[in-house]
C-alpha positions, 0 to 999 in steps of 0.5 A: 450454586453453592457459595459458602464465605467461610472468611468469618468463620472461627477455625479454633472452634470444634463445631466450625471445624466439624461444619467445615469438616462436613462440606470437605467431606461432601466434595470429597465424595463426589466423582466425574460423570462416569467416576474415573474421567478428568472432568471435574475442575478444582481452582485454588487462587491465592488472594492478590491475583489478579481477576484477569490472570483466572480469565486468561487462564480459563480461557487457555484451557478451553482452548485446550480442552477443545482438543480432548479427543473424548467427545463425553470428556471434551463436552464435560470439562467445556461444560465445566470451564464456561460455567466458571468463566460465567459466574467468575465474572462477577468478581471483581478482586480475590477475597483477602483469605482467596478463593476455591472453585468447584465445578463439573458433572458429577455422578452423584448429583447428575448435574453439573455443579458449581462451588465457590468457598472463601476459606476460613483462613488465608491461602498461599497455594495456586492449583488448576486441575481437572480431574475425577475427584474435587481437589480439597487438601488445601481445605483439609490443610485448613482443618489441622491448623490449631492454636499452639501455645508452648508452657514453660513452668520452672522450679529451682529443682524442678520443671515442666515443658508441655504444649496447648494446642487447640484444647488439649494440654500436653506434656512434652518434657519433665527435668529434675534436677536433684539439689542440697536438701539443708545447708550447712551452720557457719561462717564460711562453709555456710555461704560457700554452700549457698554459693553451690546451691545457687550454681545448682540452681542456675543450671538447672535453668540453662538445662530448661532453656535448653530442653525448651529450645530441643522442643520448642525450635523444631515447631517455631513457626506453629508457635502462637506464643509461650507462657513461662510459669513457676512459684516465686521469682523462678519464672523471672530468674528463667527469662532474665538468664536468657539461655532461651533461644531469642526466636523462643524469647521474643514468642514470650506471651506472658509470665503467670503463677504456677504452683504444680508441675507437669500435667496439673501444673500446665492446666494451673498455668493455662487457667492463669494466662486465660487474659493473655490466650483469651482467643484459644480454643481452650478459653473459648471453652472455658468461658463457655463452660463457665456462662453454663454453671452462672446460669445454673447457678443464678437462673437454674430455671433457664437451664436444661440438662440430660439427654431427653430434656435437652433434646427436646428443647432443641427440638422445640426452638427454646435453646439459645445454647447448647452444651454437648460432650464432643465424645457423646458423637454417636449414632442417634436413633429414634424407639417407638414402642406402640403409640406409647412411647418415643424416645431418641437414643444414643448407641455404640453400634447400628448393629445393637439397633434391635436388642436396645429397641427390644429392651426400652419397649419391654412390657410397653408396646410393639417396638420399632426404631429408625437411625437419625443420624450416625453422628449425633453431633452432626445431628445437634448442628443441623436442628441447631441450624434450623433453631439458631442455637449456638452450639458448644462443642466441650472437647477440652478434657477436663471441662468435658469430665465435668460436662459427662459426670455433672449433667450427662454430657448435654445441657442447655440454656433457653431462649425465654 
């Protein structure tokens, strides 16, 4: 019997996601006994229901199911509700995030299986359905949920809208608003053209507020917060004007130094709030990344990197971490070449198997190749599972630049 606590289980993180990703898509490929009957049970149940309230309910659908004229569907969806109401008496209360329960003959296993999951984040919804397929979308829902953070960096002239969400930074929106270059010498002239460059100034600010607020007010209720950035005193004379709608206002996480504008100037800003963000995906990565290049750094004899060594070192149980690029998912394969040679190999396609196995046994000895995995990822996190290695997904862009150009995009550090 399946039972899968995800309740500790960080969603911002890209190999949780991928591990979630993977029993979502498990249930997803399963089907009724003969792949079109509604014989498979999906139970969705919010936290604070009742215990008492899925009994009743169990109970009234094998009463109903007792009417299926089907005798193969009645017997099925009967299997599949007492099998439910045996195991559900085990729990007491619902979990704080609630509760999902799988359960009926599938094809693919040619037997009745069980599931419960407690999700990784708190649900709402309530579903019971039979049907021919697992009912998942409230987990799928789960997996786009992303930490997003909205950016706000303001110049007198100048000024950036953009979002962090997950590890990406994007940018929303660029204003410019043109200004007096130099004013004029004297008296009263002088300080009428302050006075103009100041009004410039100031509206160029309500512009921001307002574009902030087109941007930012439609994704109100995914916004974890907003960061407002800019050299000098702009990011203060920006707050204090108070043209930045109160709902915005009060998502105002912190104020941080900013001397660049759009795509440049929200990492700079991003990198600066990392204290206040601490627990996005983006600092998450980011303090990973920076713990790989101290050890590089201090201890160059704890760390491995490049695809073969790296590999093997998780292979062999010595990782205590490891680093993988998130786009190096590709197929993995394994190339013998006679009893000379073996070596694990990444392709862009199954279908170069042969040419690629030809070419690295060239000279060498009989070639031969076996795929591993077609998700070199997934393969990293089931030898890491058997390993307890932690494993570090870099899919920030930057970070994952670095990872690729530096260390081949794979690296990790050891146990001992």
């Amino acid at each position: 019997m399946p039972r899968v606590d995800m309740s500790d289980w960080d969603i911002n993180d890209p190999a949780t996601r991928r591990k979630i990703a993977r029993i979502v898509n498990l249930l997803k490929s399963k089907t009724s006994y003969d792949g079109h009957s509604t014989t498979l049970v999906s139970i969705w149940i919010a936290p604070g229901t009742p215990t008492s309230e899925i009994t009743s309910l169990i109970n009234q659908e094998l009463a109903t199911a007792a009417r299926i004229k089907s005798r193969m569907t009645r017997k099925h969806v009967q299997a599949a509700l007492r099998s439910i109401s045996s195991k559900f008496k085990a729990w007491t209360q619902i979990p704080p995030n609630g509760l999902l329960i799988f359960c009926g003959w599938t094809q693919q296993s040619n037997d009745l299986e069980y599931w419960e999951i407690i999700p990784p984040l708190q649900i709402q919804k309530k579903l019971y359905t039979c049907d021919s397929i697992f009912r998942v979308e409230v987990l799928e829902e789960l997996l786009k949920v992303r930490q997003t953070y909205g950016i706000i960096i303001v110049e007198r002239d100048e000024s950036t809208i953009g979002i962090l969400q997950g590890s990406a930074i994007k940018v929303l929106k660029h204003i410019e608003t043109p200004t007096h270059g130099k004013h004029r010498k004297g008296g009263q002239s002088e300080k009428r053209f302050e006075r103009q460059i100041e009004s410039v100034y100031e509206y160029h600010l309500k512009k921001t507020a307002d574009e902030a607020n087109k941007v930012f007010l439609p994704m109100l209720d995914t916004l974890n917060g907003i960061i407002v950035a800019g050299p000098a005193f702009s990011k203060e004379d920006f707050v204090k004007l108070g043209e930045l709608d109160y709902r915005l206002h009060q998502k105002i996480v912190g104020l941080v130094s900013a001397q660049y504008q759009d795509l440049e100037g929200l990492r700079e800003a991003v990198n600066n709030a990392l204290d206040i963000i601490k627990e996005t995906e983006y600092a998450k990565q980011k303090r990973a990344y920076d713990e790989l290049m101290e050890a590089m750094g201090k201890y160059a004899d704890k760390v491995v990197v490049g695809f073969q060594e790296t590999l093997r070192a998780l292979r062999e149980g010595r990782l205590e971490k490891i680093y993988v690029a998130e786009d190096l998912d590709k197929p993995i394969i394994k190339v013998r070449c006679g009893d000379k040679v073996e070596r694990f190999l990444l392709v862009d396609n199954i279908g170069d198997l042969e040419k690629v196995t030809k070419d690295v046994c060239k000279n060498i000895g009989d070639p031969s190749a076996e795929v591993i995995d077609e998700s070199f990822i997934n393969y990293i996190l089931d030898e890491a599972s058997t390993t307890a290695t932690h494993v570090v997904i870099i899919s920030q862009d930057e970070l994952r630049g670095q990872l690729k150009s530096g260390l081949g995009g794979i690296a990790g550090i050891l146990r001992f």
